[in-house]
MOPAC internal coordinates of N, CA, C and O (Angstrom, degrees):
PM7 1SCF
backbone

  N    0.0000 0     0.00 0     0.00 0    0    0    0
  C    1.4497 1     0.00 0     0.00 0    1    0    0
  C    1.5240 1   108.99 1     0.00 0    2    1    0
  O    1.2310 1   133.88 1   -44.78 1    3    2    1
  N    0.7061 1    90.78 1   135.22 1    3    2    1
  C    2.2211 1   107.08 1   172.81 1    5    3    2
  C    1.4148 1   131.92 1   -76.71 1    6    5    3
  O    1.2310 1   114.89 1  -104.69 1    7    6    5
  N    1.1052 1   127.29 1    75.31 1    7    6    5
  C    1.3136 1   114.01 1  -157.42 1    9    7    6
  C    1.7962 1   114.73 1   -91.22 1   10    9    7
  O    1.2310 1   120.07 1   -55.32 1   11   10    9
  N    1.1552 1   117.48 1   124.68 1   11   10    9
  C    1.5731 1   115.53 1  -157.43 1   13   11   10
  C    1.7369 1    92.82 1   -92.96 1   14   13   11
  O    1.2310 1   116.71 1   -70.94 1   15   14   13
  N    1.0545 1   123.86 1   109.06 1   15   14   13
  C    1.2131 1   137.87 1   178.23 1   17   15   14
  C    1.2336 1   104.78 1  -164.81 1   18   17   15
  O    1.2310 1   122.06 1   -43.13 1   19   18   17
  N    1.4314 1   113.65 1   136.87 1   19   18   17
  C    2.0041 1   113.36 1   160.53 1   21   19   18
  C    1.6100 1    87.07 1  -119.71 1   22   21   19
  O    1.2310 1   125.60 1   -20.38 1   23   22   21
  N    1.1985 1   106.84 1   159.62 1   23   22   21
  C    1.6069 1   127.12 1  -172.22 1   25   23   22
  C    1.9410 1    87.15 1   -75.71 1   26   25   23
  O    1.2310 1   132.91 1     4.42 1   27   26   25
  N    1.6535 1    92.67 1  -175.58 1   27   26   25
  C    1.4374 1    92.90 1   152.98 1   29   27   26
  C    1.5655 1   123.96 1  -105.03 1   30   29   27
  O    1.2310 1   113.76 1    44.80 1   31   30   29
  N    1.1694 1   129.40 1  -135.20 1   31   30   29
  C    1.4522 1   131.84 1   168.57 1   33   31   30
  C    1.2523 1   112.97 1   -83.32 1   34   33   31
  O    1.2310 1   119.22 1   -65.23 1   35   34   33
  N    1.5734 1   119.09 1   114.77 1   35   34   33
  C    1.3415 1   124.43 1  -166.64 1   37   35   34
  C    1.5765 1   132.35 1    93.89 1   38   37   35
  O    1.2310 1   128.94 1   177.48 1   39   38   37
  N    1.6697 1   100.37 1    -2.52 1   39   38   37
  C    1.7138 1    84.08 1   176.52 1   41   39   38
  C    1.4737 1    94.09 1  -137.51 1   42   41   39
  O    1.2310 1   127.44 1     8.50 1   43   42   41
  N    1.7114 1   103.29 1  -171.50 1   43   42   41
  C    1.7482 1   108.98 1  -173.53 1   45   43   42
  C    1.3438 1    88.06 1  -127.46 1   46   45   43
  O    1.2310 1   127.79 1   -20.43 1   47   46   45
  N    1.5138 1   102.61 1   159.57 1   47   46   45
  C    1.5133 1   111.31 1   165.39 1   49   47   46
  C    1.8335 1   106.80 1  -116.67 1   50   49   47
  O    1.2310 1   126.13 1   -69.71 1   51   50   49
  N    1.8389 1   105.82 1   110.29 1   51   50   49
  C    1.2474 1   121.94 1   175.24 1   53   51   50
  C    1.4837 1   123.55 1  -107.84 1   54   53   51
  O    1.2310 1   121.11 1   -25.97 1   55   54   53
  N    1.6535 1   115.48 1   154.03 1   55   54   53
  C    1.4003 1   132.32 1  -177.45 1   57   55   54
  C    1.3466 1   127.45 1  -128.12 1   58   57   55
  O    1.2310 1   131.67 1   -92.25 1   59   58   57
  N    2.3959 1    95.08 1    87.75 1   59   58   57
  C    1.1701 1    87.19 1  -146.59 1   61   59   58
  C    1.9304 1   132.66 1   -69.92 1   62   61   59
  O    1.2310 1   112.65 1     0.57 1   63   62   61
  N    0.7375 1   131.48 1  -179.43 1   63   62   61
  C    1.4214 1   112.53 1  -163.54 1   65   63   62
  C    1.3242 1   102.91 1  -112.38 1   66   65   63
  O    1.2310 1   100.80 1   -26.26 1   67   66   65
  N    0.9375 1   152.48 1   153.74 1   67   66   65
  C    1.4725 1   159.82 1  -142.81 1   69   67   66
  C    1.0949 1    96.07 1  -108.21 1   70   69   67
  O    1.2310 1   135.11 1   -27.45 1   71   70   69
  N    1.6879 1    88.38 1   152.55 1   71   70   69
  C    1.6397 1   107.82 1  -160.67 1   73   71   70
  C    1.7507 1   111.74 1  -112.86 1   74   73   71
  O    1.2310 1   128.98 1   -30.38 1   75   74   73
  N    1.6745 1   100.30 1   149.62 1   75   74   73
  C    1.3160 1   108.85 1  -145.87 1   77   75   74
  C    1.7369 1   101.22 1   -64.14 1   78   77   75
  O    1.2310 1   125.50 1   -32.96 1   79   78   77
  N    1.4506 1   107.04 1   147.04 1   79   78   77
  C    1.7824 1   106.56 1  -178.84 1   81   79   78
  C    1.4344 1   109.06 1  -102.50 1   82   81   79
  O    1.2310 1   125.78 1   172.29 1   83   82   81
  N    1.5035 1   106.50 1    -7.71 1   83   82   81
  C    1.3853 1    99.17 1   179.96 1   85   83   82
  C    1.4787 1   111.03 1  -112.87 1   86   85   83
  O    1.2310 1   115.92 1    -7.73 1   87   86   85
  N    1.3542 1   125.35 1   172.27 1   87   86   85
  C    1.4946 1   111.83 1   169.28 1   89   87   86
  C    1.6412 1   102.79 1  -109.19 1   90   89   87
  O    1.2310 1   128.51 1    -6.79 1   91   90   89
  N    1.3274 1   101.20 1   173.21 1   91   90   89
  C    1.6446 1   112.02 1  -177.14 1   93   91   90
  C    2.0683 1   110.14 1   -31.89 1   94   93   91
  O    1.2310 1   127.28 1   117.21 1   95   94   93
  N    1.2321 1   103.60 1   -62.79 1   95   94   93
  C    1.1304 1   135.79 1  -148.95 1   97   95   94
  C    1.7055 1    91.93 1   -83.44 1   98   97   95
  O    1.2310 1   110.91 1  -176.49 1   99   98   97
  N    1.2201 1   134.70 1     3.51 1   99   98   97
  C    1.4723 1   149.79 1  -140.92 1  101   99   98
  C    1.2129 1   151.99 1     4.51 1  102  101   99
  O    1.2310 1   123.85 1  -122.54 1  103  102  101
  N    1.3603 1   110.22 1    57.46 1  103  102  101
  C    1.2417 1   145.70 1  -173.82 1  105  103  102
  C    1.8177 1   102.80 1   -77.28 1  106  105  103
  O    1.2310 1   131.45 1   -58.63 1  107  106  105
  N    1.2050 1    95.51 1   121.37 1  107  106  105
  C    1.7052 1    86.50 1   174.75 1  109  107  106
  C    1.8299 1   119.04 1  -101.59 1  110  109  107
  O    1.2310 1   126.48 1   -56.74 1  111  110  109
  N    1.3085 1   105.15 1   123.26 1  111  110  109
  C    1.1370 1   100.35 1  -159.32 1  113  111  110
  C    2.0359 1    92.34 1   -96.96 1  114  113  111
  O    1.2310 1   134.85 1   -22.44 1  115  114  113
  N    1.7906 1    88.89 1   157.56 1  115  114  113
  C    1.5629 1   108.31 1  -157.23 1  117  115  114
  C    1.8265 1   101.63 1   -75.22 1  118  117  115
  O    1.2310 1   117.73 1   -11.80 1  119  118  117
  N    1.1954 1   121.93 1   168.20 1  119  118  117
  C    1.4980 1   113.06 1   175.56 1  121  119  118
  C    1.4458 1   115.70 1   -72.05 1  122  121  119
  O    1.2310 1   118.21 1   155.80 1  123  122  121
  N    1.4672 1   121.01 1   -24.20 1  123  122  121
  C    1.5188 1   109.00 1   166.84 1  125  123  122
  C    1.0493 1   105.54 1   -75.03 1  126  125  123
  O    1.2310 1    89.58 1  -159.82 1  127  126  125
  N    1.4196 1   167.58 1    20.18 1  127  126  125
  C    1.3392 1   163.52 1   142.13 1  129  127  126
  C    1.5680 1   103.75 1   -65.86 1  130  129  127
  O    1.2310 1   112.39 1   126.07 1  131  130  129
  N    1.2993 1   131.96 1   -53.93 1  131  130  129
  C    1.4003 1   139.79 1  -155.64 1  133  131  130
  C    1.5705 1   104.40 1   -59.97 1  134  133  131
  O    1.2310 1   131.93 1   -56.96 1  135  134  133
  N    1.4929 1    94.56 1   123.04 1  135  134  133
  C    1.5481 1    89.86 1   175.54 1  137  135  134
  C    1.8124 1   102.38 1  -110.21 1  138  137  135
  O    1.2310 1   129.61 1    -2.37 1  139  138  137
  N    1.0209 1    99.09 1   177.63 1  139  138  137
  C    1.4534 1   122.16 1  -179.54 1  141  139  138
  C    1.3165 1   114.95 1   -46.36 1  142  141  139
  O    1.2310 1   108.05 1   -43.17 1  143  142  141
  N    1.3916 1   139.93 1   136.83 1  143  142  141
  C    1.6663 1   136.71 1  -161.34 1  145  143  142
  C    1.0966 1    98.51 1   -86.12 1  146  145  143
  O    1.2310 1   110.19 1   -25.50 1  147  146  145
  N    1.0272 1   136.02 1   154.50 1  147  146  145
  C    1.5341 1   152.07 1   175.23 1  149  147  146
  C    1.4530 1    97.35 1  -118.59 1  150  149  147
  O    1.2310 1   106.72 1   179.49 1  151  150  149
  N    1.3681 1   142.31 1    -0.51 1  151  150  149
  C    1.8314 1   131.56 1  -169.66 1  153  151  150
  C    1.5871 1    84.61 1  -121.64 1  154  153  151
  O    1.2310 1   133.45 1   -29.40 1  155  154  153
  N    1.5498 1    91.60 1   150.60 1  155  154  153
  C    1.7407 1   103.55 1   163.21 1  157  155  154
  C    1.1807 1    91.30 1  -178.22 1  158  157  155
  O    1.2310 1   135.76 1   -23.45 1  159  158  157
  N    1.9970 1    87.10 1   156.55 1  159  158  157
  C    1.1740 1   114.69 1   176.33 1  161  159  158
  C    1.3430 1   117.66 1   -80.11 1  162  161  159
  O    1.2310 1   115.00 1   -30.92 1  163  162  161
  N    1.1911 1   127.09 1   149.08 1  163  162  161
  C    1.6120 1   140.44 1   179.67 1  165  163  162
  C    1.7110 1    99.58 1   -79.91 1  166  165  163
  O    1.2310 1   128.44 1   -80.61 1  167  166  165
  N    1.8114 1   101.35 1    99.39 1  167  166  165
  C    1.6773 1    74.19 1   161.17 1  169  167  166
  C    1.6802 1   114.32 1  -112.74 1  170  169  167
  O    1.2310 1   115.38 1   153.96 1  171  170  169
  N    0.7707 1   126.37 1   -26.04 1  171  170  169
  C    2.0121 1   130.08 1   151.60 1  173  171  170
  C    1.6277 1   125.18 1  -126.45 1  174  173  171
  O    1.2310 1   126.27 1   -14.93 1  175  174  173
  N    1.0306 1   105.56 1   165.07 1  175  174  173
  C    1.7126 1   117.53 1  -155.65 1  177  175  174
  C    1.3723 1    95.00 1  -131.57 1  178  177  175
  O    1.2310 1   117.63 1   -38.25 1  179  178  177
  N    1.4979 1   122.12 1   141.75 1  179  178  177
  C    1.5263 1   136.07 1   178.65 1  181  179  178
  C    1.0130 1   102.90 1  -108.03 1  182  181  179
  O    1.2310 1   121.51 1   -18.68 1  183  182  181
  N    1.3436 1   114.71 1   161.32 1  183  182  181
  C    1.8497 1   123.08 1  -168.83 1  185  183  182
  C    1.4210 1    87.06 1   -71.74 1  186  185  183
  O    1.2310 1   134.19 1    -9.61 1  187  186  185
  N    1.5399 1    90.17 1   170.39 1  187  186  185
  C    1.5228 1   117.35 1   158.09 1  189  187  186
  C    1.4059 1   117.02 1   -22.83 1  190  189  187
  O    1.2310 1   121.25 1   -24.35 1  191  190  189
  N    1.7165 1   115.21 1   155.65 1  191  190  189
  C    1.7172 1   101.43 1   165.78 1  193  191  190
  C    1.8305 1    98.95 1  -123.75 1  194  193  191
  O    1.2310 1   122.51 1   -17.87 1  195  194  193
  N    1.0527 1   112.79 1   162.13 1  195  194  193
  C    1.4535 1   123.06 1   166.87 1  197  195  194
  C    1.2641 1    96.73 1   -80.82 1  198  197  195
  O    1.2310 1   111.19 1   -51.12 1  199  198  197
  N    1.3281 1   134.18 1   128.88 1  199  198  197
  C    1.5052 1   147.36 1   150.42 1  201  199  198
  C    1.3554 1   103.23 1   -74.41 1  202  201  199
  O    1.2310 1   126.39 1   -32.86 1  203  202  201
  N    1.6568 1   105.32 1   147.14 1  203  202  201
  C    1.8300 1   104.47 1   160.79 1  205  203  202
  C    1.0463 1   125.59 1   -35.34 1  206  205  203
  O    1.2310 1   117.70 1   127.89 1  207  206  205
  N    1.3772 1   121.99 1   -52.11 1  207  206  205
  C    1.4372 1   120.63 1  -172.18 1  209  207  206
  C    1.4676 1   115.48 1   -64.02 1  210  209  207
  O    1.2310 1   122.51 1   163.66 1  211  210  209
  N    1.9236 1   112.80 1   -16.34 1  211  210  209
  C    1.5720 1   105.73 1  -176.08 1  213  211  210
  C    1.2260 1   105.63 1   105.39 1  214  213  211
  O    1.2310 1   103.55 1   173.41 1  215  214  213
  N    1.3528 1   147.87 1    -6.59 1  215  214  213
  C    1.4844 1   136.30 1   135.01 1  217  215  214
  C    0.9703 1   138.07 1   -98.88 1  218  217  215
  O    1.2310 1   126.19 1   -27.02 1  219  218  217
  N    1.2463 1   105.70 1   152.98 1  219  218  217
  C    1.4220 1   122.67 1  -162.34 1  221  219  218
  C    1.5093 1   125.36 1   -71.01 1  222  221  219
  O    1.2310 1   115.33 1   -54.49 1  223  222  221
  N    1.5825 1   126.46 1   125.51 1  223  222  221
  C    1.2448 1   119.70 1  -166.52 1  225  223  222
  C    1.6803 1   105.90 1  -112.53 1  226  225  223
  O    1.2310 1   123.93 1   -71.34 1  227  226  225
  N    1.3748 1   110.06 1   108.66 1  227  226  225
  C    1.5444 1    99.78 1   163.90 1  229  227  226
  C    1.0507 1   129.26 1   -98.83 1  230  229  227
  O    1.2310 1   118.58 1   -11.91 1  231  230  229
  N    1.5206 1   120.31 1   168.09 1  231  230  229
  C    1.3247 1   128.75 1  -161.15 1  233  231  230
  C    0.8853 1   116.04 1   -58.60 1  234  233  231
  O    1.2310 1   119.08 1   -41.22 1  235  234  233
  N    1.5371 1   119.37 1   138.78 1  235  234  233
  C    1.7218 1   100.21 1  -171.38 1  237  235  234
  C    1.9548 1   108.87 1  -103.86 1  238  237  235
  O    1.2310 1   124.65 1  -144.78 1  239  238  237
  N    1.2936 1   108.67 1    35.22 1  239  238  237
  C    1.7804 1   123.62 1   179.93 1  241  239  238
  C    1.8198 1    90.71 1  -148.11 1  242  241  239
  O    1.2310 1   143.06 1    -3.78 1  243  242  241
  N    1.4340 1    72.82 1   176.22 1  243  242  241
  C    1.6911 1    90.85 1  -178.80 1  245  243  242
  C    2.0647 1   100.83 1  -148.61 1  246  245  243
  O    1.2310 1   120.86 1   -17.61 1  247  246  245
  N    1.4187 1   115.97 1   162.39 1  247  246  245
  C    1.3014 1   111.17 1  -178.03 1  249  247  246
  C    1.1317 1   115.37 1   -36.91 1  250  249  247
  O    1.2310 1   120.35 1   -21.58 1  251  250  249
  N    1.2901 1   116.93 1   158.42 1  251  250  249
  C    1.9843 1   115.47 1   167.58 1  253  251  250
  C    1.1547 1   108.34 1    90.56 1  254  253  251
  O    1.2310 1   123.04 1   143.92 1  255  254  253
  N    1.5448 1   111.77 1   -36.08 1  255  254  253
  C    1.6127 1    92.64 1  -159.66 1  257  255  254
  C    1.5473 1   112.25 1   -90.07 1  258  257  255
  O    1.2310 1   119.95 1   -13.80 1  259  258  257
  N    1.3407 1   117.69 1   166.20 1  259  258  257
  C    1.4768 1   125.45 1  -175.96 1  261  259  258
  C    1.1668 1   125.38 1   -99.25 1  262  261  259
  O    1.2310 1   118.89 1   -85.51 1  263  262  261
  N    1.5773 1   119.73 1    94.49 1  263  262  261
  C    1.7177 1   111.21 1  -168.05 1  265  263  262
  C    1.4652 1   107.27 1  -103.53 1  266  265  263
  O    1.2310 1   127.87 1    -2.32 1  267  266  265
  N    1.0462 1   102.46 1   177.68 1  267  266  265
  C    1.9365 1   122.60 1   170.79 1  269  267  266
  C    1.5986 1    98.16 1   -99.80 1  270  269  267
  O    1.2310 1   121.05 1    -8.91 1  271  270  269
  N    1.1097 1   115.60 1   171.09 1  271  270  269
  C    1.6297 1   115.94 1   165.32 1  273  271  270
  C    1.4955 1    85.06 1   176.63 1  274  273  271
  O    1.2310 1   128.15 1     1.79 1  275  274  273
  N    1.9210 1   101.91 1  -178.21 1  275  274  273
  C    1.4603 1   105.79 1  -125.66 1  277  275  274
  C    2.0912 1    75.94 1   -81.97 1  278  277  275
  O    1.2310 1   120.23 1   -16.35 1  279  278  277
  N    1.6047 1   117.16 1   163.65 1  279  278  277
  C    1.1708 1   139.40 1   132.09 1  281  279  278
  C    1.6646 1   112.81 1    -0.98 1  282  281  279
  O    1.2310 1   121.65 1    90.49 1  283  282  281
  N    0.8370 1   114.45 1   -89.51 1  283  282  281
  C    1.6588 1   124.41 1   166.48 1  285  283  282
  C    1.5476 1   142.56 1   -74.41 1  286  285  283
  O    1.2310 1   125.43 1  -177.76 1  287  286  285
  N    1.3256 1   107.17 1     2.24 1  287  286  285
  C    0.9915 1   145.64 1  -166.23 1  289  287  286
  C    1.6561 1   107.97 1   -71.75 1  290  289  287
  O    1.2310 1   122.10 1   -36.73 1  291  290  289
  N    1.6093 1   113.58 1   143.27 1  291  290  289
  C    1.2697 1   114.70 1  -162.26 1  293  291  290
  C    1.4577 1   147.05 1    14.80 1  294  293  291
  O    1.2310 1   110.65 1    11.06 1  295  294  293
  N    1.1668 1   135.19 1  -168.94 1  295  294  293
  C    1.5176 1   140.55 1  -127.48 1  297  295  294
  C    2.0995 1   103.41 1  -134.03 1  298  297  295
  O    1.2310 1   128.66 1   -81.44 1  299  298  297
  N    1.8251 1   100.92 1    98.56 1  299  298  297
  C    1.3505 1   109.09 1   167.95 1  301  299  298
  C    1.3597 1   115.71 1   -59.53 1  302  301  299
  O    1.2310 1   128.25 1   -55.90 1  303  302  301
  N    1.8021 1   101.73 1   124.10 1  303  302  301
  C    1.7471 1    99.47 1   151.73 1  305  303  302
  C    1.3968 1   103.56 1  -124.93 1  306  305  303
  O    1.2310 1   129.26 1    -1.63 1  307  306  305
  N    1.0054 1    99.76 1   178.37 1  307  306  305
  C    1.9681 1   118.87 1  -175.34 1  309  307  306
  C    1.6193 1   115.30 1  -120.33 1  310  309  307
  O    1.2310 1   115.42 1   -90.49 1  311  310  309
  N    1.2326 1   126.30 1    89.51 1  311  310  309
  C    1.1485 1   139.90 1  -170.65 1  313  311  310
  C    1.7526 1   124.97 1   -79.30 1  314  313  311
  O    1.2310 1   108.87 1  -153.88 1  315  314  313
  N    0.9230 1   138.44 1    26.12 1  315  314  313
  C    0.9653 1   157.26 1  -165.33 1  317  315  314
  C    1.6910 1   123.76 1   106.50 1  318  317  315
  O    1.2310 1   119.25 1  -151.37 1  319  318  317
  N    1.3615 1   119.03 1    28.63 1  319  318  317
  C    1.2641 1   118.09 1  -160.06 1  321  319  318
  C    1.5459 1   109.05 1   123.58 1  322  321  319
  O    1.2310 1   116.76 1   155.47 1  323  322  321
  N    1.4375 1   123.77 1   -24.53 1  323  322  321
  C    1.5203 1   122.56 1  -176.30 1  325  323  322
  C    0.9631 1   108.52 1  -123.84 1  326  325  323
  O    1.2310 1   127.63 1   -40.90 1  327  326  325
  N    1.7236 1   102.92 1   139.10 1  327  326  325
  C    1.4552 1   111.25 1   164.77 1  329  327  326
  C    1.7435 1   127.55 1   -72.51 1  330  329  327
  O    1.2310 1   126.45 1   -52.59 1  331  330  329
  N    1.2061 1   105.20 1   127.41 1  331  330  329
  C    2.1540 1   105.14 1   163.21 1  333  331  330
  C    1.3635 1    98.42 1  -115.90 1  334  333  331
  O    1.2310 1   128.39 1    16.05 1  335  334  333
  N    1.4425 1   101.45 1  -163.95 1  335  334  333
  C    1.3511 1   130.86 1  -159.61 1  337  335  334
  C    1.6507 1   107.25 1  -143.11 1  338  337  335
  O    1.2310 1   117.84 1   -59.97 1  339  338  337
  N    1.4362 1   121.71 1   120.03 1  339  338  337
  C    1.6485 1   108.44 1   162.83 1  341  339  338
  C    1.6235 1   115.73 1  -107.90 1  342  341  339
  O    1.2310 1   128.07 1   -85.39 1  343  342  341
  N    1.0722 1   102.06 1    94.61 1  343  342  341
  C    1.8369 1   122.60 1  -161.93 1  345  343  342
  C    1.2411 1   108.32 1   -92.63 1  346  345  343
  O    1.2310 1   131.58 1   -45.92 1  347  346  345
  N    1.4771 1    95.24 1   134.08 1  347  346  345
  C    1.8919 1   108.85 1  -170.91 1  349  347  346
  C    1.3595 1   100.91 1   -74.49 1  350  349  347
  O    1.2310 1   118.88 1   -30.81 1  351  350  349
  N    1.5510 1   119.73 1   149.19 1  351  350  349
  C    1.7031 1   124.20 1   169.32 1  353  351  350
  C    1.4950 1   103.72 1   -45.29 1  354  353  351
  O    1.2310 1   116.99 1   131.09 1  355  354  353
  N    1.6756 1   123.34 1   -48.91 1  355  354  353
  C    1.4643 1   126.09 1  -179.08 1  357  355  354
  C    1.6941 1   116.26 1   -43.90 1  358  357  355
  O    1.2310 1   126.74 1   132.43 1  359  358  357
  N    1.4578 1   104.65 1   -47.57 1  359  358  357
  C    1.5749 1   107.18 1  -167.74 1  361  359  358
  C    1.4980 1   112.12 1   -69.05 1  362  361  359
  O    1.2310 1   117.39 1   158.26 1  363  362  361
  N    1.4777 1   122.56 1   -21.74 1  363  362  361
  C    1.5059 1   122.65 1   167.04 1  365  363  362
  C    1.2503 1   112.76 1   -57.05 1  366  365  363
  O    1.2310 1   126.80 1   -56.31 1  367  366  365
  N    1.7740 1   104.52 1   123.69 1  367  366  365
  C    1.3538 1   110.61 1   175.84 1  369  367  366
  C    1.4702 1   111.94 1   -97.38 1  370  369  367
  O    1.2310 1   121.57 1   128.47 1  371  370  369
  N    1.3864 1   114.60 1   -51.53 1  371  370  369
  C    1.6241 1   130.29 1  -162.37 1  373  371  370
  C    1.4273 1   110.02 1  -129.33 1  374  373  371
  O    1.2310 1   121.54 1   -49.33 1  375  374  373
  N    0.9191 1   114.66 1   130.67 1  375  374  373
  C    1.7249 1   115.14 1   174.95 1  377  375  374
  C    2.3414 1   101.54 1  -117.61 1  378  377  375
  O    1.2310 1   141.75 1   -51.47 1  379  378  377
  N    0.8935 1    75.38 1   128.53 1  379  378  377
  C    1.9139 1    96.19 1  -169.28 1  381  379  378
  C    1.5088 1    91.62 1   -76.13 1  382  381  379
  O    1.2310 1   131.79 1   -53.38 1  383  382  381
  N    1.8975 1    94.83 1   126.62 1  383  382  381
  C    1.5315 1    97.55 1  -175.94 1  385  383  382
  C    1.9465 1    91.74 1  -100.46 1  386  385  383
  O    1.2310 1   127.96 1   -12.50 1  387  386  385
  N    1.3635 1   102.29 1   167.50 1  387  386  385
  C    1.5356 1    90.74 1  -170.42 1  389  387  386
  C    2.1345 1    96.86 1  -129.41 1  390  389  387
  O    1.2310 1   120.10 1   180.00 1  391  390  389

């Protein structure tokens, strides 16, 4: 699905990806165990932001790609039935090299 949105200045729009039910060792863990995803997909990127100091911070991902970001980190909407994320450039921790 296509979602026509660009962020504003400073954040991404992500789709987070579901979180693992099993553990390494393969234990399947129950749905009250499941916590909140920390990975998502990049589906649009907002321009640059002005920082206080007056420079400019760009995104540090681009569409497609699959990052981590923080636990608590950015702002749920509900898009016709699905949840995203509008995630600050700050809250990206890891971007997954492939």
């Amino acid at each position: 699905m296509k979602i026509n949105l660009k962020p504003t200045a400073g954040y991404i729009l992500v789709e987070p990806l579901e979180a693992e039910k099993k553990t390494p060792s393969g234990i399947v863990l129950p749905e009250s165990h499941e916590e909140k995803p920390q990975k998502g997909r990049v589906l649009a990127v907002g321009p640059a932001e002005t920082t206080d100091s007056g420079t400019k911070r760009e995104s540090p991902c681009d569409e497609n790609q699959v990052i981590f970001y923080k636990k608590w980190g950015g702002n749920e909407v509900e898009i016709e039935g699905k949840e995203y994320l509008f995630i600050k450039f700050e809250d990206i921790l890891a971007i997954e090299e492939r």
